[in-house]
C-alpha positions as CSV (number, residue, x, y, z in Angstrom):
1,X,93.9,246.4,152.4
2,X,92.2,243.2,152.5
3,X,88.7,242.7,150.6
4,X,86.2,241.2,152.1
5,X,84.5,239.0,150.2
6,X,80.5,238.9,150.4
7,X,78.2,236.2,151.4
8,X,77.3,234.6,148.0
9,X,81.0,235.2,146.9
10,X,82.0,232.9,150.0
11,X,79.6,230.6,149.6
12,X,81.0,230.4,146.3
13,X,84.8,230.0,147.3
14,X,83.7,227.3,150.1
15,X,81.5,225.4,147.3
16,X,84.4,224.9,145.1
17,X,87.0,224.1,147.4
18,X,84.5,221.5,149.0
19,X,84.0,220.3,145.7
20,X,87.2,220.4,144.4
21,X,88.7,216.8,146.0
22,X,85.5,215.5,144.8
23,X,86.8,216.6,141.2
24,X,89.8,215.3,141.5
25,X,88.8,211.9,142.5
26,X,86.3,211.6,139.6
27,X,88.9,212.9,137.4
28,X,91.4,210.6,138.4
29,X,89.0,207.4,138.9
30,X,86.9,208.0,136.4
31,X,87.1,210.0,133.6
32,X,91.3,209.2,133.1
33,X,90.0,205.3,133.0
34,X,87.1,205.8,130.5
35,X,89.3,208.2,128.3
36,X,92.0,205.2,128.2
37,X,88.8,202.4,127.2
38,X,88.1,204.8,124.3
39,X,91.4,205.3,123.0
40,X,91.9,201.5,123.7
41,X,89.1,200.8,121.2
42,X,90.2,202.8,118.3
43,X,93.4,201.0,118.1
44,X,95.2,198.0,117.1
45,X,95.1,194.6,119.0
46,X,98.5,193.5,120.5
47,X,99.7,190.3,119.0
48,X,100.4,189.2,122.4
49,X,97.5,191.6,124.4
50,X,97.8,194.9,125.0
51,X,97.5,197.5,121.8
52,X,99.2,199.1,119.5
53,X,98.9,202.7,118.9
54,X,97.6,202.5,115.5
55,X,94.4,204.0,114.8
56,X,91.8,201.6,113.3
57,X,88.3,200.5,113.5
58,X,88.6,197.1,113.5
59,X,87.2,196.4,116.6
60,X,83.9,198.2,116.0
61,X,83.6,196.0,113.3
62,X,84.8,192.9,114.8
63,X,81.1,193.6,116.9
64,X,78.9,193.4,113.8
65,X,80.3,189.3,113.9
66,X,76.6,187.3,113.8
67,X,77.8,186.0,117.4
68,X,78.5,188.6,119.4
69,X,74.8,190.3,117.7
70,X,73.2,187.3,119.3
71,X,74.8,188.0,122.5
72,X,73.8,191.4,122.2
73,X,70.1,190.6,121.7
74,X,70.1,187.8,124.2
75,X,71.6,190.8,127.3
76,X,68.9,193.3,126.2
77,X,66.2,190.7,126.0
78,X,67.2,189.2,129.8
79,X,67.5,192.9,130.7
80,X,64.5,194.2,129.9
81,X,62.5,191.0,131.2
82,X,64.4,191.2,134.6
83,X,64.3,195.0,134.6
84,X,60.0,194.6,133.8
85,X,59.3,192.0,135.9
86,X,61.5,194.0,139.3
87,X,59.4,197.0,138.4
88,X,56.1,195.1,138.5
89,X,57.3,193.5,142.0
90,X,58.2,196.7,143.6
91,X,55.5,198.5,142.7
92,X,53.1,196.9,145.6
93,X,56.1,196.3,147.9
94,X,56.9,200.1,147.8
95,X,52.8,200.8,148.1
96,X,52.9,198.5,150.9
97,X,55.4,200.4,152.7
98,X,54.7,204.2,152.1
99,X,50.9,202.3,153.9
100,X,52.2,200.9,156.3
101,X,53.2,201.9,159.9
102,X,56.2,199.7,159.7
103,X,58.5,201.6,157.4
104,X,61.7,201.3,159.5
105,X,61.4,197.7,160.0
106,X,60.3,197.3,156.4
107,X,63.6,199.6,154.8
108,X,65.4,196.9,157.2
109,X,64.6,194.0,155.9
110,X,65.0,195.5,152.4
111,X,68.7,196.7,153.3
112,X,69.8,193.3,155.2
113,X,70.7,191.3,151.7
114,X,73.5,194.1,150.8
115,X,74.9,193.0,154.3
116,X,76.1,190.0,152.5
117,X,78.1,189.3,149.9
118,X,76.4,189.0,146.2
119,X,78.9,186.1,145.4
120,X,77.4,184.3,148.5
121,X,73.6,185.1,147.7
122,X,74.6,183.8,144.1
123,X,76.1,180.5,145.6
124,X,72.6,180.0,148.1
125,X,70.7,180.4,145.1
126,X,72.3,177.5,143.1
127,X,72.1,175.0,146.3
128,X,68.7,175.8,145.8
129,X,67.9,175.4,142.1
130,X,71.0,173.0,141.3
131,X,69.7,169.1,140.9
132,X,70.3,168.1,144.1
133,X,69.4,171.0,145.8
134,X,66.8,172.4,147.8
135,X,63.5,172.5,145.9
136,X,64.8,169.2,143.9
137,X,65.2,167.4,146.9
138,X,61.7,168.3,148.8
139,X,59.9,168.0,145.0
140,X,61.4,163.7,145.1
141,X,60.5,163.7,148.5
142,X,56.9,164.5,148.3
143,X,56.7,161.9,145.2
144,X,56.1,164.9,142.6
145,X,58.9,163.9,140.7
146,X,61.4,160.8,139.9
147,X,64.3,162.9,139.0
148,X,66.4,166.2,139.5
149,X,64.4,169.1,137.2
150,X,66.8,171.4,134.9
151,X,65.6,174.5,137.0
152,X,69.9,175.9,136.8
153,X,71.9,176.8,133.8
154,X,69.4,178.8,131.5
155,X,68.2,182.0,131.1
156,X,65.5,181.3,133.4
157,X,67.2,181.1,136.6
158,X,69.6,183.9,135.4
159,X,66.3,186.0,135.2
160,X,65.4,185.3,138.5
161,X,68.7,185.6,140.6
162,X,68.9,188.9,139.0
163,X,65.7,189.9,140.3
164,X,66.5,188.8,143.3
165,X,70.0,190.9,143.2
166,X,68.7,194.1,142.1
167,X,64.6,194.1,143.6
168,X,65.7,196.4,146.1
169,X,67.4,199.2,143.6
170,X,63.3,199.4,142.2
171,X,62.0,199.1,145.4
172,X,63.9,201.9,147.5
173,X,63.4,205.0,144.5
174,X,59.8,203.4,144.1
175,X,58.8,203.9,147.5
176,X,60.6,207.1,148.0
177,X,58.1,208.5,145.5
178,X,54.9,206.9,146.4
179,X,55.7,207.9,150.5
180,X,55.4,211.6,148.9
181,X,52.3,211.0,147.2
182,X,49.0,212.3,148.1
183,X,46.7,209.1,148.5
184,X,43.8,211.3,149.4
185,X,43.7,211.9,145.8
186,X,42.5,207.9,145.2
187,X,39.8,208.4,147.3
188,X,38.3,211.5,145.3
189,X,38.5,209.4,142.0
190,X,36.9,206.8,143.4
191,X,33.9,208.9,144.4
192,X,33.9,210.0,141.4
193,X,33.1,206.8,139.6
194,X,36.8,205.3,139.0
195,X,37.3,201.8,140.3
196,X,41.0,201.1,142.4
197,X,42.5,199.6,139.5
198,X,42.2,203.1,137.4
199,X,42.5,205.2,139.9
200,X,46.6,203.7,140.4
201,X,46.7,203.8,137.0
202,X,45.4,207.3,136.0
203,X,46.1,209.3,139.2
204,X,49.2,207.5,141.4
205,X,51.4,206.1,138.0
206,X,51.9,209.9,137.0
207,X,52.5,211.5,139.7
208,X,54.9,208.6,140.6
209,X,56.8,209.0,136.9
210,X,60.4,209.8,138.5
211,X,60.3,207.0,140.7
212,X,59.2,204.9,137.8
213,X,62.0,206.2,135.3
214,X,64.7,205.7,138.4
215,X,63.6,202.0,139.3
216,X,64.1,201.4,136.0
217,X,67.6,203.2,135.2
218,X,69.2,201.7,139.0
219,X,68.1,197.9,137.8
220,X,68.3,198.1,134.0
221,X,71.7,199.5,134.0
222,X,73.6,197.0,136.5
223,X,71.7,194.5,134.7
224,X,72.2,195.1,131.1
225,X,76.2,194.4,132.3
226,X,76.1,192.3,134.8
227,X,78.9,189.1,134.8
228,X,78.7,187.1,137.8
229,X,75.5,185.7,137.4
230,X,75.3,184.6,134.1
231,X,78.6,182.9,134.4
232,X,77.6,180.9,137.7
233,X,73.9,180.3,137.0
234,X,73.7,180.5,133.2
235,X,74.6,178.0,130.7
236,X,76.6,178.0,127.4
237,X,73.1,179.8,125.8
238,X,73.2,183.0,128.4
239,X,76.6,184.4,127.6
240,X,75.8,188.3,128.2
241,X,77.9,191.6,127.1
242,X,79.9,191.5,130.4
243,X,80.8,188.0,130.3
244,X,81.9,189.4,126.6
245,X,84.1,191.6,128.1
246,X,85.8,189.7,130.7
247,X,86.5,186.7,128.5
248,X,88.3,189.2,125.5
249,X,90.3,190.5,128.4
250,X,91.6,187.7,129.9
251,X,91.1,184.5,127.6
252,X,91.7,185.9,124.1
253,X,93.2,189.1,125.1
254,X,91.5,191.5,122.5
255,X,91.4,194.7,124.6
256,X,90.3,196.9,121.4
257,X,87.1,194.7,121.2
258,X,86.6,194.3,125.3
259,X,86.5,198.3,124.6
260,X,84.7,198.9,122.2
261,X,81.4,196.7,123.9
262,X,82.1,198.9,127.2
263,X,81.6,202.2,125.3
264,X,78.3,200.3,124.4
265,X,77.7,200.1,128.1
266,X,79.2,203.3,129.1
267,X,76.8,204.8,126.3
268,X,73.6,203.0,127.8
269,X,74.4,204.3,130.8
270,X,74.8,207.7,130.5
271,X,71.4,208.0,127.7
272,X,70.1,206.2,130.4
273,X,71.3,209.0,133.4
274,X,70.4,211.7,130.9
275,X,67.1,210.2,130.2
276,X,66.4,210.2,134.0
277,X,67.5,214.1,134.6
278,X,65.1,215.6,131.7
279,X,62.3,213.5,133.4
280,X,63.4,215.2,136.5
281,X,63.5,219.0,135.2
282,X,60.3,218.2,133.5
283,X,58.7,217.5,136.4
284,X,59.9,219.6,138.5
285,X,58.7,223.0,135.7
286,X,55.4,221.4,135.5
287,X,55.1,221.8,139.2
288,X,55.9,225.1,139.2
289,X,53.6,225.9,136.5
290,X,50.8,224.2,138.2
291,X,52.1,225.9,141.6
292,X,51.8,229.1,139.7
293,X,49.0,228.7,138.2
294,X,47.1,227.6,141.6
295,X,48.9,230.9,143.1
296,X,47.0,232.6,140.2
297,X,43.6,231.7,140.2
298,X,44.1,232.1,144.1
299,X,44.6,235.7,143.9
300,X,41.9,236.3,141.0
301,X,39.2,234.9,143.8
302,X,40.2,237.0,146.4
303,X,40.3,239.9,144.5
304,X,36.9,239.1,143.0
305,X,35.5,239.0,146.4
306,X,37.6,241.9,147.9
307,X,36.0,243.9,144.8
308,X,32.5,242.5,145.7
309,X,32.9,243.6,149.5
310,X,34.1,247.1,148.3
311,X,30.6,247.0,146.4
């Protein structure tokens, strides 16, 4: 006799085998590659590339050379700055858009720039900063200068074509969260004596935590590895992690060491993702709690004034 299974049960049994190529594509794409990078990194350099399958540390220790610490210090310094100074921009452009009626138009013109590719955006940007280029050129013209400034090849303009490359990952969560938000509730703590200023800072920043912790996570993570744009825009002084790993790989050919600094950044990123999800569950139980405890003190007064009718 066939069984027939119930409704959860086959919710259950569709739910896996809808998830189940998902699995498998993971599995194969990403969890086979990242086992292979830490094996990789726990054994012996090749003399000519490759490895050898002899377990060592060597190239964990190879990381503690002065150089590569200075490298290390330089990415997280340019990371942070760039990740700090995309929040603080997106902030009012993701205000700006939960306000106003515009929102479609708005997402456009945030979206458009992904349209294109980043190698492209990267190559605009140094016709613009490069001695000759744009601003150079109209600066000589108006008589503000006699010669080309040095605005290409530091960390300076590798700060700012990675805001430019990765504003929109703080905008989008940013104003996700803030479209949710409640702005009648700046208007009470203004009558109650707050000015604007600490009214966004003590009633919108935390209720607008998650989209906070997210900006941050989607723009500190790509940033913290990013390669193209130090290499094009930077000089010899903003050599960052990635351009680390892609010059052990294919100049010196030291594939324990190009491992060993992408389980740094594999590490980042998943305290990073972790990070995120705890804010998220936190959240989400203090909701509930305060939903509860609204449902709570809800009932209490109705049944203090259904007990005061009865009287």
């Amino acid at each position: 006799m066939k069984r027939v299974l119930k409704p959860r049960e086959r919710e259950q049994l569709l739910g896996t085998i809808y998830g189940y190529p998902m699995g498998l594509w993971f599995t194969l794409f990403f969890t086979v590659p990242l086992g292979i990078i830490i094996l990789y990194s726990f054994m012996k350099r090749g003399l000519y590339g490759g490895v050898e399958a002899q377990f060592t540390l060597t190239a964990y220790k190879q990381m503690f050379n002065p150089s590569f610490g200075l490298v290390v210090f330089r990415t997280l310094w340019i990371s942070v700055v760039s990740t700090f100074l995309c929040i603080l921009i997106a902030i009012p452009c993701g205000y700006a858009m939960a306000k106003s009626k515009h929102q479609t138009f708005l997402l456009f013109l945030i979206i458009i720039p992904f349209w294109t590719n980043s190698l492209i955006r990267i190559y605009a940007w140094i016709s613009i900063l490069s001695t000759e280029g744009f601003i150079n050129s109209l600066l000589m013209r108006m008589g503000l200068i006699d010669e080309g400034l040095k605005l290409i090849y530091n960390n300076g303009a590798v700060i700012l074509v990675l805001i430019y490359m990765y504003l929109p990952f703080a905008i989008l969560p940013l104003f996700t969260t803030i479209d949710k938000f409640d702005f009648s509730l700046l208007d009470a703590a203004r009558d109650l004596g707050a000015s604007k200023l600490e009214a966004i800072l003590k009633v919108m920043f935390p209720n607008i935590k998650s989209g906070l912790s997210t900006a941050f996570i989607f723009t500190f993570i790509p940033i913290f590895g990013a390669y193209t744009v130090p290499l094009l825009v930077g000089g010899k002084d903003s050599t960052m992690i990635g351009n680390i790993i892609v010059d052990q790989v294919s100049k010196t050919r030291n594939w324990p060491l190009a491992s060993a600094f992408s389980m740094i950044l594999t590490l980042i990123s998943l305290v990073g993702v972790f990070w995120m999800l705890t804010n998220g569950k936190r959240e989400q139980s203090q909701k509930e709690n305060k939903k509860t405890s609204q449902q709570a003190l809800e009932h209490n007064i109705k049944t203090h004034h259904s007990q005061r009718g009865v009287k």
